[in-house]
C-alpha positions as CSV (number, residue, x, y, z in Angstrom):
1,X,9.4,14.0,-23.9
2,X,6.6,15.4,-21.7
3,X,6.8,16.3,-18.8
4,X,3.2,17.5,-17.7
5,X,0.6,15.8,-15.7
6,X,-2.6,16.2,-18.2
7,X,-5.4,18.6,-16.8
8,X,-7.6,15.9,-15.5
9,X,-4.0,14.9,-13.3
10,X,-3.3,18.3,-12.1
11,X,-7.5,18.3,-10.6
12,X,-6.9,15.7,-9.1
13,X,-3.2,17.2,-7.0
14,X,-5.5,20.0,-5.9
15,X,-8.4,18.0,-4.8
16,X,-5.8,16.0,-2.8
17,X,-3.7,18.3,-1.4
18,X,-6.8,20.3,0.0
19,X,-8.3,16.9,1.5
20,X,-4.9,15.6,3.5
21,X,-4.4,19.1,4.4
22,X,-7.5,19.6,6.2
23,X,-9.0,15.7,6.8
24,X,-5.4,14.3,7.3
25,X,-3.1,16.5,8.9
26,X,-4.7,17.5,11.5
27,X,-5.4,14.1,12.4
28,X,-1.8,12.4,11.7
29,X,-0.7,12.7,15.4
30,X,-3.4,11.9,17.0
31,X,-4.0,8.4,15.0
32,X,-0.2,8.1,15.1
33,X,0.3,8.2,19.4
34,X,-2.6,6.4,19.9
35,X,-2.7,3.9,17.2
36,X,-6.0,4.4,16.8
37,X,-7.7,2.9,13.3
38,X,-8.1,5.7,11.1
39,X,-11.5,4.1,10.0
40,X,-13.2,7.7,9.2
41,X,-10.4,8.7,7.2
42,X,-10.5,5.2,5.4
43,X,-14.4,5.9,4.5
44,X,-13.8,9.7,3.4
45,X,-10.7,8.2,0.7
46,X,-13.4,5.5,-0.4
47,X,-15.8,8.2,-0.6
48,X,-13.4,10.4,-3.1
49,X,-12.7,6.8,-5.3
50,X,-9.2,6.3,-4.0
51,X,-9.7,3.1,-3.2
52,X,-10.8,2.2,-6.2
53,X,-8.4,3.2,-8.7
54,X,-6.9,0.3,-9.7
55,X,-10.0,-2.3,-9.4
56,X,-12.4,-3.7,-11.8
57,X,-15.2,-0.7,-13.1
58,X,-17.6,-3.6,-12.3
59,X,-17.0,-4.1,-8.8
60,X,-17.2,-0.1,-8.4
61,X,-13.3,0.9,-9.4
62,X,-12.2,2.9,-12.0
63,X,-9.3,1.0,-13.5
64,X,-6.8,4.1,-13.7
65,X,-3.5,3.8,-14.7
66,X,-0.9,3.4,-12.4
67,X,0.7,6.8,-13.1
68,X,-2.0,8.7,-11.9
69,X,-2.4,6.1,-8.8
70,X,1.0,7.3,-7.8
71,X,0.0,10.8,-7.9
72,X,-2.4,10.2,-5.5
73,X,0.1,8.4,-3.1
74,X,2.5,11.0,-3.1
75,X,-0.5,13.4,-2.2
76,X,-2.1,11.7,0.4
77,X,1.5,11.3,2.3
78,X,1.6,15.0,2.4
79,X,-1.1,14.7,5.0
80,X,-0.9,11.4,6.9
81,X,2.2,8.6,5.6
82,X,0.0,5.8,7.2
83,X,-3.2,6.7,5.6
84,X,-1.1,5.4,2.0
85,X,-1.6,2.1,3.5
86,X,-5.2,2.4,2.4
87,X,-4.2,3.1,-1.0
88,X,-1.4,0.7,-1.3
89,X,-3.2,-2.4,-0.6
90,X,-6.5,-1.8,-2.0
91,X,-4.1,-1.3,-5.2
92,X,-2.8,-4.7,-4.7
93,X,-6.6,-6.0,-3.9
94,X,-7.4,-4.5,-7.4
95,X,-4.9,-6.1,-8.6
96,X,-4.6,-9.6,-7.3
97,X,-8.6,-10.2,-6.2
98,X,-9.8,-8.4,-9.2
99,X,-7.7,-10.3,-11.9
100,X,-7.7,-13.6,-10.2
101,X,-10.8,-13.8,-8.1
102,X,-13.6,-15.8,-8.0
103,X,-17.0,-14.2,-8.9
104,X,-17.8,-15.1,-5.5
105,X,-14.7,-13.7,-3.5
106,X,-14.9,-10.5,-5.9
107,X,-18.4,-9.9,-5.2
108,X,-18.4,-10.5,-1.5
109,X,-15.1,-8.2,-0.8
110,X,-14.1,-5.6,-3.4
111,X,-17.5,-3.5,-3.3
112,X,-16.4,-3.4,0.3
113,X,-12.9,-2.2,0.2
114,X,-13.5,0.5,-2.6
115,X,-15.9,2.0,-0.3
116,X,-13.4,1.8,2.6
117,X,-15.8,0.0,5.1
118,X,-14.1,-3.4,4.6
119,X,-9.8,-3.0,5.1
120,X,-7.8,-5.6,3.3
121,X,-4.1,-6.4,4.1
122,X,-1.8,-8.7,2.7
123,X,0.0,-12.0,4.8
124,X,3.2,-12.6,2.9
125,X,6.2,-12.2,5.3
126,X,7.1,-14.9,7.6
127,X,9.5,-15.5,10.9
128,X,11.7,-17.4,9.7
129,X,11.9,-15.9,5.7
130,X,10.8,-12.8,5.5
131,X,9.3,-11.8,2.4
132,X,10.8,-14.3,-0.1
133,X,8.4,-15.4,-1.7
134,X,9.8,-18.1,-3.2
135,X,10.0,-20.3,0.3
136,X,6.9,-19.8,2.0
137,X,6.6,-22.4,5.3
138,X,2.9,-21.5,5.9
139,X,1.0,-24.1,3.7
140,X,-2.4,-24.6,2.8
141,X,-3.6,-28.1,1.9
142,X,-6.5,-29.5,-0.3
143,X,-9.4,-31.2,1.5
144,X,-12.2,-31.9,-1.0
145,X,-13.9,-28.4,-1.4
146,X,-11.3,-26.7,1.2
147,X,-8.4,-25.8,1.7
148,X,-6.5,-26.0,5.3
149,X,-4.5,-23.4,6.1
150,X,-2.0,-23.6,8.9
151,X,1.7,-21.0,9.6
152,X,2.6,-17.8,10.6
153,X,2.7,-14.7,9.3
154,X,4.6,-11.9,11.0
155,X,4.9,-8.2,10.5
156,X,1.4,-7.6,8.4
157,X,0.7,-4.0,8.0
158,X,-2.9,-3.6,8.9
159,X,-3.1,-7.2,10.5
160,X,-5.4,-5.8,13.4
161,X,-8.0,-4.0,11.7
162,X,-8.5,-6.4,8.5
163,X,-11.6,-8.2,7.5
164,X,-9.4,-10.2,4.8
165,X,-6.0,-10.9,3.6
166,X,-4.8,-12.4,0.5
167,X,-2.3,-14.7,2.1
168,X,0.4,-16.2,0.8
169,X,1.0,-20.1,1.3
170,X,2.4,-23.4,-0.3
171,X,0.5,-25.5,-1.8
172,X,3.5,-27.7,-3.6
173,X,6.2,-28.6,-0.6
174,X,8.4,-30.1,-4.1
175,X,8.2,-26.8,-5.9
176,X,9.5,-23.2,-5.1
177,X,8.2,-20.0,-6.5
178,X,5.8,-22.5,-8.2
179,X,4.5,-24.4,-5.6
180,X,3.2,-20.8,-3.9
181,X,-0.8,-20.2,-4.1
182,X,-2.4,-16.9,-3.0
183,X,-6.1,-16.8,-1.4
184,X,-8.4,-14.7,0.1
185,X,-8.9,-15.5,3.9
186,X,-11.3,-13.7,6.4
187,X,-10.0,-12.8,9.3
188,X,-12.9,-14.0,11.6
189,X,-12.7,-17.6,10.4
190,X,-12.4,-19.9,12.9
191,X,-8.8,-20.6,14.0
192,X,-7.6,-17.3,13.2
193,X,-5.3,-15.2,15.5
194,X,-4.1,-11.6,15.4
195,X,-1.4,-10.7,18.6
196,X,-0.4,-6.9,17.6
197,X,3.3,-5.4,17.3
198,X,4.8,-2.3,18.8
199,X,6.0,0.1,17.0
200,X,8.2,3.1,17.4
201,X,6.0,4.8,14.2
202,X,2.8,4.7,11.6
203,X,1.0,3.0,15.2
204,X,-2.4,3.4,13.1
205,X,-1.5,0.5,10.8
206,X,-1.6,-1.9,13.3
207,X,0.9,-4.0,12.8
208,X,0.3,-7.8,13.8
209,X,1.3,-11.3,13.7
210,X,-1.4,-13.6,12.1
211,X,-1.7,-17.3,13.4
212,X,-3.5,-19.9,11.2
213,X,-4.3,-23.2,13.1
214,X,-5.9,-25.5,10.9
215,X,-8.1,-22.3,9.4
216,X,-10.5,-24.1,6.6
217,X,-11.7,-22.1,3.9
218,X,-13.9,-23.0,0.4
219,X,-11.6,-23.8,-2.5
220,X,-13.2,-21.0,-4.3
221,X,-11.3,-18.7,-1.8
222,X,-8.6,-19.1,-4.3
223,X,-6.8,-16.6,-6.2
224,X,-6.1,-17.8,-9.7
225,X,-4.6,-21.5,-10.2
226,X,-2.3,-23.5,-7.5
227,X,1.2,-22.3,-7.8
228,X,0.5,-18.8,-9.6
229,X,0.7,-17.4,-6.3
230,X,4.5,-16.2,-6.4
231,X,3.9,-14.2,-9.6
232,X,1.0,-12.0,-8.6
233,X,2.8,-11.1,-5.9
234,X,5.9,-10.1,-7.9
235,X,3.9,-8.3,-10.3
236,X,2.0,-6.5,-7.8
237,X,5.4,-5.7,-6.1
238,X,6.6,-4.5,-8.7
239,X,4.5,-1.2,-8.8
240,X,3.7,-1.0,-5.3
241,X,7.8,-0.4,-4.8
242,X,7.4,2.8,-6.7
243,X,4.1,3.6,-4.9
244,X,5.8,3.8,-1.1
245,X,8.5,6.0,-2.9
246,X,6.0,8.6,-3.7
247,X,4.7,7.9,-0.4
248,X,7.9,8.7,1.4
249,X,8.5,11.5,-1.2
250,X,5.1,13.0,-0.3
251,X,6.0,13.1,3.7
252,X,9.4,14.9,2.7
253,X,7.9,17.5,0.5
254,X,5.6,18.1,3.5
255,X,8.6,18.1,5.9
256,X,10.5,20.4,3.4
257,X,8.1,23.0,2.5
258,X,7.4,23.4,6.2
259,X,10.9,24.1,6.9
260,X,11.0,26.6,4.7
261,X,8.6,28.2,6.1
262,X,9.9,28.0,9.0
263,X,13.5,29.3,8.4
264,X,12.0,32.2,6.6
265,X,10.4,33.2,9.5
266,X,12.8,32.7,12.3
267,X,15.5,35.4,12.8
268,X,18.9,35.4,14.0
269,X,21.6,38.3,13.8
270,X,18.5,40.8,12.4
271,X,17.6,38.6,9.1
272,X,15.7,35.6,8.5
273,X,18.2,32.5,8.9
274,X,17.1,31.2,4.9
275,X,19.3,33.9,4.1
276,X,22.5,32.2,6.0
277,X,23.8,29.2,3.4
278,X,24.3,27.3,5.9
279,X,20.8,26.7,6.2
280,X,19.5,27.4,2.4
281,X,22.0,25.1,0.9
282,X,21.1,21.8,2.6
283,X,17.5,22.7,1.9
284,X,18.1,23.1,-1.7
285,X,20.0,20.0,-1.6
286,X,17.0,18.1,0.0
287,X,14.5,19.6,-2.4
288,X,16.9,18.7,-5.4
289,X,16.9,14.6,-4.3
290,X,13.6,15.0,-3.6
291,X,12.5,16.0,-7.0
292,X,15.4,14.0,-8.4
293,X,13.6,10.8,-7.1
294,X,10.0,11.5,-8.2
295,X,10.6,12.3,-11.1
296,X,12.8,8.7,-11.3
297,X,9.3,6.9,-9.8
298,X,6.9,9.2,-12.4
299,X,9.2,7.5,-14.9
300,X,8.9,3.9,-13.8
301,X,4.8,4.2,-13.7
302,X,5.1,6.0,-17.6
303,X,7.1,3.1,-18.4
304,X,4.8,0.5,-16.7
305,X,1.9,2.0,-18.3
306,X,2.9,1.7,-21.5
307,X,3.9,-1.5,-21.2
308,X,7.5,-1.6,-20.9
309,X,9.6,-2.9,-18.4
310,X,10.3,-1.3,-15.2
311,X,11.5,-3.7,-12.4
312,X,15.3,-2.1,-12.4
313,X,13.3,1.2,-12.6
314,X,11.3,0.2,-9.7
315,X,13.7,-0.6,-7.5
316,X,15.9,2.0,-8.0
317,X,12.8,4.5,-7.4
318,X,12.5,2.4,-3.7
């Protein structure tokens, strides 16, 4: 077994580490108590070919395996958790646009999001079900060369700032999981509706509810065949579970390493309190779970990238 990131890998952790270190963290609090769009940051993680990892060479991505995607999760969560967001779901545009996409939808939107200057969410979870996929209310219905969509989605990370989703509706009222059909919908098509959430954290992501009255769209909007939609989402799932565990695991390395710091400075009864154990011992508990768990999600993304499976593996990482 190896355990080493190849040379090209550990290039890339430096790179990273410097970027949300100076670009990221010093803007994380600011974005965050305002909920302002991080749009600059966005463009500067485009710039550096973040966005495209996991999307079609073609279209301007690079096609990387996921392993070395997660690497760049864990790294950019070091500087801002919210800023993963962009990573995340330009993975899953990569993934779900870039495999299943029309010529037309792949040409007009992934440029954009690889460069960061066009933000792409995904409109899955609903009021009344959540996120199982498998009974979807919001349904989209065949009119000649259109489709109509009308529902609700609630809770859609990025839902105020988007310029398109890939949404989530049924096309098949008989059918389950296989009457569930994904598409690509802008955001400023007519009958559209965004009403934003408050939050009590990651304020930047805006956070919406998306409203869909009778929103008309060209059949070539859709992503692969009618009632495929349930699978590329659990595919896509799948390894972005694993990728918000190395984004979590990035913010708690931060968090550790600047406790650390800060107990080796701060001094109580004439030494630094790191020498106390009851301060060093929870810390070297913290850092063993934390290292524990990413090497559990490295493990998942080896396995995925070699073709194995990694669902269980996935889920446990999450």
């Amino acid at each position: 077994m190896d355990f080493a990131f190849t040379a090209e890998q550990e290039e890339l952790i430096r790179t990273l580490r410097g970027f949300a270190r100076k670009e990221l963290a010093t803007r994380s609090q600011h974005w965050d108590k305002s909920g302002e769009f991080p749009a600059s940051a966005w463009r500067q993680m485009g710039e550096l070919g973040l966005l495209g990892l996991r999307a079609p060479a073609e279209y301007g991505g690079q096609e990387t395996d996921l392993l070395t995607t997660g690497i760049a999760m864990e790294e950019i969560a070091r500087g801002d958790f919210s800023c993963t967001y962009a990573l995340q779901l330009a993975g899953l545009a990569g993934e779900i646009i870039g495999k299943n996409g029309s010529d037309e939808v792949k040409k007009r939107w992934l440029p954009g999001i690889i460069s960061g200057e066009s933000v792409v969410a995904i409109a899955l979870t609903e009021p009344s079900v959540g996120s199982d996929a498998a009974n979807l209310v919001c349904r989209a219905v065949r009119d000649g060369d259109e489709y109509v969509i009308t529902g609700e989605k609630s809770g859609i990370s990025m839902g105020m700032f988007a310029h398109v989703v890939m949404l989530f509706a049924r096309t098949d009222a008989s059918a389950k999981a296989r009457g569930v059909t994904a598409f690509a919908v802008p955001l400023d098509a007519p009958g559209v509706s965004r009403s934003q959430l408050r939050d009590l954290g990651s304020r930047s992501i805006g956070r919406a509810v998306l409203s869909f009255d009778h929103v008309r769209i060209p059949a070539s909007h859709r992503l692969g065949e009618e009632g495929t939609g349930f699978y590329q989402v659990m595919r896509g799932f799948d390894f972005n579970r694993v990728f918000i565990a190395l984004a979590c695991l990035g913010s708690a390395q931060a968090s550790l390493e600047e406790t650390m710091g800060y107990v080796k400075e701060r001094k109580a009864f004439g030494k630094p309190i790191a020498q106390f154990e009851g301060v060093s011992f929870p810390i070297a508990e913290a850092a063993t779970y934390i290292d524990a768990a990413r090497w559990m999600s490295y493990r998942a993304l080896w396995l995925a990238d070699h073709g194995r499976p990694y669902t269980k593996e996935a889920a446990m990482a999450k």
